[in-house]
Every structure is written in structure tokens, then in C-alpha cells.
C-alpha positions, -999 to 999 in steps of 0.1 A, spaced: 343 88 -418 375 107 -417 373 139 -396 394 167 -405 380 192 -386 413 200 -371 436 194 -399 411 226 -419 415 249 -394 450 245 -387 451 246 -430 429 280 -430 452 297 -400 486 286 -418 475 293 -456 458 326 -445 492 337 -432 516 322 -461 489 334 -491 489 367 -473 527 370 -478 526 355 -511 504 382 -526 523 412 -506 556 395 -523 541 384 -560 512 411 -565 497 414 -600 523 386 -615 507 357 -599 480 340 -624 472 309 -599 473 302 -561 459 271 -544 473 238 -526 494 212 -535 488 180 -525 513 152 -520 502 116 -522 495 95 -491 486 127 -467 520 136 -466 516 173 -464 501 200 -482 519 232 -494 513 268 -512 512 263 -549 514 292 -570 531 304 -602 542 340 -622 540 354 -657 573 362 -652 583 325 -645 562 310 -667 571 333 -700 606 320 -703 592 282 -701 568 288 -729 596 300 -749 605 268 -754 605 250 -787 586 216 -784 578 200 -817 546 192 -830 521 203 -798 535 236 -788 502 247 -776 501 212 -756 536 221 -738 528 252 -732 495 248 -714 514 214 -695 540 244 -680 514 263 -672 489 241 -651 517 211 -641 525 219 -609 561 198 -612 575 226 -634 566 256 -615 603 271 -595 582 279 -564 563 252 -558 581 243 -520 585 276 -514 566 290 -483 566 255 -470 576 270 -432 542 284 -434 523 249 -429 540 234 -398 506 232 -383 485 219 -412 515 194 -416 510 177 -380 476 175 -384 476 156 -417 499 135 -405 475 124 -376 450 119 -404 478 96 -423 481 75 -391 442 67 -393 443 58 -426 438 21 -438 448 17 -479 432 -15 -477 400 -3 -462 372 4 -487 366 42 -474 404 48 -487 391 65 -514 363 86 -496 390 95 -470 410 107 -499 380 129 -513 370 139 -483 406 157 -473 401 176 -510 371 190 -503 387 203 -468 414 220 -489 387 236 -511 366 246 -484 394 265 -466 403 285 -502 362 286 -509 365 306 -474 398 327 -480 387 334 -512 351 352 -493 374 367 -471 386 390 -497 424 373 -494 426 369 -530 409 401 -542 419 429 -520 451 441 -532 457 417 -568 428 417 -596 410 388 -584 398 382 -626 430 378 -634 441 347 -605 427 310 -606 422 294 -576 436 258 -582 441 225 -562 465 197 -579 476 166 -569 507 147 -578 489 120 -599 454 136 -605 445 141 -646 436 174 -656 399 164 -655 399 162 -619 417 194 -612 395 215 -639 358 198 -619 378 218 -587 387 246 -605 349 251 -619 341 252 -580 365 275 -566 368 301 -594 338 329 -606 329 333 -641 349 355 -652 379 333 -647 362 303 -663 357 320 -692 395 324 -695 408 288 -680 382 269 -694 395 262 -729 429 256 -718 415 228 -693 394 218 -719 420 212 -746 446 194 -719 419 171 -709 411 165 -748 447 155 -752 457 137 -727 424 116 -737 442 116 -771 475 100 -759 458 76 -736 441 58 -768 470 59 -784 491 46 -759 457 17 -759 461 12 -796 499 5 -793 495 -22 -765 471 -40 -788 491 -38 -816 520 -52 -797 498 -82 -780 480 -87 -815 520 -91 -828 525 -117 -802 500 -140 -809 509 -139 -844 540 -147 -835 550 -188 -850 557 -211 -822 589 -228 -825 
């Protein structure tokens, strides 16, 4: 069993610091805070977006799922401008997850527990901000999701966190749009299915010369 005792407390001291001068610098124009996981316990960093930075991306025309773009904007992590912003913050947190990465086997069959298990750290350290009053003492804390994505996670994965970290009055506003992205990338994923069997079906009709 993976211990990452040390890696959440150097995460708690460094994101207390950097979420601290993210909400002093962003206020009331912030709509989600969290982590950011890379793959492979590379690091973790501050994610968090505006309405300010957002508006302009949702502004954009994108043919026949507009809704579907514009909720992608809003919860992808990839398109929001401040994503490695902040990143001097986690020096700390950084060493320490690295020392987790060297104990790491992929091949071993606890890869994937190892891999949950340094989630839940992250969402125990915002779980613990978040009683703290970090996220609620100067910004609307109704108004501000609490979020944890990973680079290759589906939206199914990040909503089950988000249901965790996040009180019912910002459920009631976040759920749907989970709900619908999770609904449509469902959607694509059968068709993307259907297309493959329709190609290999096309194959095997093909005559042999």
C-alpha cells in the first residue's frame, strides 16, 4: 500500500498558500478551483478558471453541439489560460510525488490502487481546505466547484469526485452539465463502436482475389 502521508501534507501546506493567493487575485470571477493531475505522478498543480476567461471561449461558433462545446471549455482543463499558472507554489508537493513515482511499479497489480489511492489524498487535502473556510471566507462559496481532473479521466470519474467535494447547493447547479457531458461522450463512444464494426463487417465482405 502506497503511503502518501508526506506527499498530503506537503500538498495541504503548498495549495493552502497558492489557493490563498488565487482567491485574493481572482475573487468572485473564479467558478472552479481544485488540482490538476498529470499522468504517471508527475506533479500536481492549481487548476482553476474565470467567467471572464471562459465567456469569450463560449462565444465560439461550433456547429451542431454548441451546448456540448461549450460545457467541454468549461470543465476541460486543456483549454483553461491558467492552468500552469501558480505552479512555483507546489515545489514541495512536487518532490514528494516524485518519491511516490519512484516506488511505483506499472506492472504490479496495485498500480491502479496506488493510482486511486494518490486521488483520494488530493481530495482529502481540498475536503480539509474547503472546512477550513479557504474557499468561503472572502468569495461566495455557492457560486465555486471544487474539482479534481486528470489528463485522461472521462467526465464520469471527475463528476463521482465532484459529488464528494462540493455541498448541495453547488450540485444542484453542476450536476446537469456533468450529467449531459457524460451522456455525450457515451454517445460518441457508440458511435465511434458502430463505425469500427461497420468498417470490419466491410472487410470481411470484401472478395478475395
Amino acid at each position: 500500500m502506497l503511503n502518501t502521508e508526506n506527499f498530503e501534507q506537503a500538498l495541504y501546506t503548498d495549495a493552502k498558500r497558492a489557493f490563498d493567493k488565487i482567491i485574493e487575485e481572482k475573487g468572485e470571477d473564479l467558478y472552479v478551483i481544485g488540482f490538476y493531475h498529470f499522468g504517471g505522478w508527475d506533479g500536481v498543480m492549481a487548476l482553476f478558471n474565470t467567467r471572464s476567461d471562459l465567456a469569450p471561449l463560449q462565444k465560439i461558433s461550433y456547429g451542431e453541439d454548441q451546448k456540448g462545446y461549450e460545457l467541454g471549455v468549461k470543465w476541460c482543463p486543456s483549454d483553461f489560460p491558467s492552468l500552469e499558472e501558480y505552479s512555483e507554489y507546489f515545489e514541495r508537493s512536487t518532490e514528494e510525488i516524485h518519491k511516490l513515482r519512484d516506488q511505483i511499479d506499472e506492472l504490479s497489480e496495485d498500480f491502479q490502487a496506488d493510482w486511486q489511492q494518490t486521488l483520494k489524498a488530493l481530495q482529502r487535502v481540498l475536503n480539509r481546505l474547503d472546512a477550513e473556510g479557504v474557499f468561503s471566507q472572502t468569495v461566495n462559496r455557492d457560486t465555486l466547484t471544487l474539482y479534481i481532473a486528470n489528463y485522461d479521466e472521462d467526465y464520469q470519474c471527475r463528476y463521482e469526485r465532484v459529488k464528494a467535494l462540493n455541498p448541495e447547493s453547488v450540485l444542484e447547479r453542476v450536476s446537469p452539465e456533468f450529467e449531459y457531458m457524460i451522456a455525450l461522450h457515451e454517445k460518441w463512444e457508440r458511435a465511434a463502436f458502430a463505425e469500427m464494426m461497420q468498417e470490419l463487417e466491410a472487410e470481411r465482405d470484401e472478395p478475395l482475389d
